[in-house]
C-alpha positions in Angstrom: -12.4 0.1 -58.1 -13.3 0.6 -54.6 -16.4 3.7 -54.2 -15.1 6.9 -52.8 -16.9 7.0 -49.8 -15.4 3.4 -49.2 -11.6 5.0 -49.5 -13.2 7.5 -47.5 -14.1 5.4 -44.5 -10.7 3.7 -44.5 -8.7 6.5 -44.7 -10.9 7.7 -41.6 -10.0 4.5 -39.9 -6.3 4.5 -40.8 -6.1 8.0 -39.7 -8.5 7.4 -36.5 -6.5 4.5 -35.5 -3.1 6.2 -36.0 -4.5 9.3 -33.8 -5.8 7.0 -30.4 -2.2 4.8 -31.2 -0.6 8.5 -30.9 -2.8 9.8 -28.2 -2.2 6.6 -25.9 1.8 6.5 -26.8 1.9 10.5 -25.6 -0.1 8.7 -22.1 2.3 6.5 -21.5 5.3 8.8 -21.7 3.9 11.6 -20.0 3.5 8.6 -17.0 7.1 8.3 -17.3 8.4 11.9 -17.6 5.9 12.7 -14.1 7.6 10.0 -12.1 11.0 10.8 -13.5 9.9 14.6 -12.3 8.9 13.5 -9.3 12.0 11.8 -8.7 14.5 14.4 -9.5 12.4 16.9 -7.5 12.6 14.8 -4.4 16.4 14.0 -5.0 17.2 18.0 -5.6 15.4 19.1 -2.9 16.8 16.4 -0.1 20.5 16.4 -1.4 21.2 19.3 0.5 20.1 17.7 3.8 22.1 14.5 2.8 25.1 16.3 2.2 24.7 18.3 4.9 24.1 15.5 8.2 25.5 13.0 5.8 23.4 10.0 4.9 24.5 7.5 6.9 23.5 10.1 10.0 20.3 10.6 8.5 19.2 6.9 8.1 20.5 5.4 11.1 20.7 8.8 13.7 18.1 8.0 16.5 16.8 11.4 17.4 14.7 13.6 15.5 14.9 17.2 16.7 13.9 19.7 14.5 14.3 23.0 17.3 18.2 21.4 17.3 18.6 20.9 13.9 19.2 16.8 14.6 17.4 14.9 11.9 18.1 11.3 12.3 15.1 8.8 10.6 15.8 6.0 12.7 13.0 6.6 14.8 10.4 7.4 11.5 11.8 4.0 9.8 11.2 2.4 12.9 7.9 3.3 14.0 7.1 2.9 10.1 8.1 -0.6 10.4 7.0 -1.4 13.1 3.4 -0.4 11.9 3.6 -2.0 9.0 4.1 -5.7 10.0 1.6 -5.6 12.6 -0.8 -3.8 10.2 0.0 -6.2 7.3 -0.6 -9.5 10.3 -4.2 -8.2 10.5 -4.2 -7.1 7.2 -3.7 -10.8 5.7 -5.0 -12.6 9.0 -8.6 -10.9 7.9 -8.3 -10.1 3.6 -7.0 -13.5 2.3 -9.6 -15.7 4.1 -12.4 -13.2 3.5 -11.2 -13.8 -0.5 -11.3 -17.6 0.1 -14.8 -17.5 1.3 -16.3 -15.4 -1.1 -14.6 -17.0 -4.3 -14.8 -20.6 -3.5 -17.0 -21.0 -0.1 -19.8 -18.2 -0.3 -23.2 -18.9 -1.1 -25.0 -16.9 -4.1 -26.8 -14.8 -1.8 -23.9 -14.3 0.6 -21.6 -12.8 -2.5 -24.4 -10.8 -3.1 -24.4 -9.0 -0.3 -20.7 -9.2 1.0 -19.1 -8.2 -2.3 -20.9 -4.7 -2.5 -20.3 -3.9 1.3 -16.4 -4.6 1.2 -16.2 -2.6 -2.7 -18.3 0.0 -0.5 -15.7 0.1 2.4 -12.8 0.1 -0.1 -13.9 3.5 -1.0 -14.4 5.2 2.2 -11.9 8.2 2.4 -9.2 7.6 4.6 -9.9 10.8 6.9 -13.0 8.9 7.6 -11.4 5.9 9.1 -9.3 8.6 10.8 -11.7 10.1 12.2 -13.4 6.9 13.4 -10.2 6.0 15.3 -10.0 9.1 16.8 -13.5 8.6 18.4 -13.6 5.1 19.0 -10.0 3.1 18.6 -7.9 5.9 20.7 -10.7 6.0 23.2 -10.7 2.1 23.6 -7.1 1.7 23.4 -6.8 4.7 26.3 -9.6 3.2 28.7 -8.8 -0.9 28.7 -4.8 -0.3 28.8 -4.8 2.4 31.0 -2.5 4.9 28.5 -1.8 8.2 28.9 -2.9 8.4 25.6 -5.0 6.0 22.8 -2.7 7.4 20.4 0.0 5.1 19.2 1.9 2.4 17.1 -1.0 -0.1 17.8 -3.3 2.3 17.6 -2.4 3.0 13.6 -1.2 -0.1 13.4 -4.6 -1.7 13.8 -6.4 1.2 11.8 -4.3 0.9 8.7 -4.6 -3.4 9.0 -8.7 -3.1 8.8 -8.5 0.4 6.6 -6.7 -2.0 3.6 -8.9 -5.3 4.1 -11.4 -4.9 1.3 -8.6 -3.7 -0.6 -6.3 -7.0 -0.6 -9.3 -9.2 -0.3 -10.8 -7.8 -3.8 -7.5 -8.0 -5.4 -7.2 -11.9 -4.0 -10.7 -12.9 -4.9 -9.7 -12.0 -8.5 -6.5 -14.0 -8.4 -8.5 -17.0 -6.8 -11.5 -16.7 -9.9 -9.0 -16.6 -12.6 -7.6 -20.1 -12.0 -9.5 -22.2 -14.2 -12.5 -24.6 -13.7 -10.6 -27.3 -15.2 -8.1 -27.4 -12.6 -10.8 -27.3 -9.6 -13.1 -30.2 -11.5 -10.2 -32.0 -11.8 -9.1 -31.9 -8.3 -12.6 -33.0 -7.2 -13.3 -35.6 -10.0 -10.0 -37.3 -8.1 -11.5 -37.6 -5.2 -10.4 -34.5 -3.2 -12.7 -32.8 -0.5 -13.3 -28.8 -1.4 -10.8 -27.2 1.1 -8.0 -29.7 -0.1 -8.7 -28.0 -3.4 -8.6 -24.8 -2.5 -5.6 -25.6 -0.2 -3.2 -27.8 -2.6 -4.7 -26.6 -6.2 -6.5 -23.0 -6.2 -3.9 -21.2 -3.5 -0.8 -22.4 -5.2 -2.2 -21.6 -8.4 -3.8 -18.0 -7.5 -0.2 -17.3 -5.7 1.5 -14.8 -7.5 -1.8 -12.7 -7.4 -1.6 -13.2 -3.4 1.9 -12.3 -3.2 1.8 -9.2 -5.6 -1.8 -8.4 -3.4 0.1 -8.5 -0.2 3.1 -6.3 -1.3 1.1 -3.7 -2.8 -0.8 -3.7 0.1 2.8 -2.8 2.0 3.2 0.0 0.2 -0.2 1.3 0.2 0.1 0.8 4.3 3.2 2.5 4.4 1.9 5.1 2.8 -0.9 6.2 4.6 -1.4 9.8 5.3 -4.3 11.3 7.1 -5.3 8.2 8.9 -2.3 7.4 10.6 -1.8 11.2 11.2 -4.5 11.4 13.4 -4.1 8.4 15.2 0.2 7.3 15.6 0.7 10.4 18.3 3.5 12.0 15.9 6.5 11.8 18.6 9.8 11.2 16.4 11.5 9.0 19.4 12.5 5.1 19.2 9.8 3.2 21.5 11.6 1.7 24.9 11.2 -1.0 23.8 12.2 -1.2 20.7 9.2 -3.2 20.1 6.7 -1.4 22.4 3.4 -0.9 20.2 1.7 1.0 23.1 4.0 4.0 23.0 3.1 6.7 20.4 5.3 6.9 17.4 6.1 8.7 14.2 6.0 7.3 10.7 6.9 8.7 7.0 3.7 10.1 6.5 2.9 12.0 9.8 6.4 13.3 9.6 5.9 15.4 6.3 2.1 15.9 6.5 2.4 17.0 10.2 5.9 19.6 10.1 6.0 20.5 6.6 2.5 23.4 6.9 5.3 25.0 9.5 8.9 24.9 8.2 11.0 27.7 7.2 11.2 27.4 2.8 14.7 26.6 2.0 15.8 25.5 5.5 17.5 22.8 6.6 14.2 21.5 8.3 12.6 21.9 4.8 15.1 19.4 3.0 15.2 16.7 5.8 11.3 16.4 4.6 12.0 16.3 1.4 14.6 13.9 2.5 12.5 11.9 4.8 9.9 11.6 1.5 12.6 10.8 -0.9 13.5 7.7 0.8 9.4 6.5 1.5 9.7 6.6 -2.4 12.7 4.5 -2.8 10.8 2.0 -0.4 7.4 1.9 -1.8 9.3 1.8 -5.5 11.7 -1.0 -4.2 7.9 -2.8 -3.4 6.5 -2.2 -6.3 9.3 -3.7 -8.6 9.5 -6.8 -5.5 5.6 -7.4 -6.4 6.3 -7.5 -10.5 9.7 -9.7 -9.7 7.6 -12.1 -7.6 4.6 -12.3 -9.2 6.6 -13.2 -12.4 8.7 -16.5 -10.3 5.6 -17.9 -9.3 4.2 -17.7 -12.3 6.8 -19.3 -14.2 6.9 -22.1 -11.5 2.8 -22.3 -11.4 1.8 -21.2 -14.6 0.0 -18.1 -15.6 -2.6 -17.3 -13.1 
């Protein structure tokens, strides 16, 4: 027969463990429940401005005219667009080689002193880098194009691309370190040269990290508020061109951050916001289920790195 205070101290971890089982099941749901709030609010609040302009008017109507109660997004999702390829170009063009280098190329002392600074830069507040492209990008852009104005699609477009590098580079370097020696040695013991590792074995293997990175980083680009607020110009217009990154432009973001402080509660102004957010959160959803999906095919065909 067991000593008391040994039934004592397994009751206490029976009932301990039972209690953090509970504690983290209540976590998980109250996860749920928020988002499921979140996306009942949004829907609530902009069914009124579907219903009223209709959606097909509000997704595809190309002006955006608050003072004549017009609210077509085809300008926003434009612009958004728009901003988000040519951020996402610079975005990988800098992040993923920056992750090959420092997982397979750097030196010890050149990890050392590169991994801090871009873990340092990942956590600079966004009205920071704002603020910087206020004083510096929008001035440059202004002076060597000779624009009316700095600020503009290229303008947040190149803000956003840097703003997100240590961000996707982290998350790639991790993918790249969690394919296993064996593979690398193996790739070397038959003769190939270290980039034709990295090229034919590590990248295909590290892949579904890559992928998932990159569209995580889409959402988190197309998601930006202060930042781009202070830098895209806010004008609600289609670009002439269409594809005209010099003229200023309005995204999801600037849209609600910038008109929503001054909108009439209950208005039909106030639920095209709501509106205009509701569908930004069907997108960066839509991404965010993409990322899982794809992450899971190229794991299957590459195995499970």
């Amino acid at each position: 027969m067991d000593p008391p205070f040994r039934r004592g101290a397994r009751l206490h971890r029976k009932y301990g463990d039972r209690l953090v089982e509970a504690v983290l099941f209540l976590s998980a749901i109250t996860s749920i429940l928020v988002m499921v709030l979140i996306f009942y609010f949004l829907t609530y609040e902009s069914f009124l401005a579907f219903k009223e302009m209709g959606l097909k008017a509000m997704l595809l109507g190309p002006k955006w005219h608050p003072a004549g109660d017009i609210f077509g997004m085809a300008p926003i999702i434009w612009s958004s667009i728009l901003v988000t390829f040519i951020a996402l170009f610079i975005n990988i063009l800098v992040g993923v080689p920056l992750a090959i280098y420092l997982s397979e190329l750097a030196g010890p002392l050149s990890r050392e002193v590169l991994k801090p600074a871009i873990e340092l830069l990942a956590g600079v507040p966004s009205i920071v880098y704002g603020f910087l492209g206020v004083l510096v990008l929008v001035v440059y852009l202004e002076r060597s194009f000779l624009m009316l104005t700095g600020r503009s699609i290229l303008a947040v477009s190149i803000l956003l691309g840097i703003m997100f590098i240590p961000a996707l580079a982290t998350i790639c370097e991790d993918a790249l370190r969690a394919v296993p020696k064996e593979f690398k040695e193996g790739s070397l013991a038959l003769g190939a040269t270290e980039w034709q590792t990295v090229r034919y074995v590590t990248l295909p293997a590290a892949s579904s990290g890559i992928i998932a990175a990159v569209i995580l980083n889409v959402g988190r680009i197309i998601g930006e508020t202060m930042a781009a607020l202070l830098v895209v110009g806010n004008v609600a217009r289609l670009p002439t061109p269409l594809f005209d990154a010099f003229d200023r432009g309005a995204i999801f973001t600037s849209v609600i951050a910038g008109e929503m402080g001054e909108v009439a509660h209950g208005s039909l102004h106030y639920h095209s916001l709501f509106a205009v957010g509701f569908v930004l959160l069907v997108i960066v959803t839509v991404l965010n289920i993409s990322a899982d999906l794809v992450r899971s095919m190229i794991q299957k065909k590459f195995g499970e790195y």
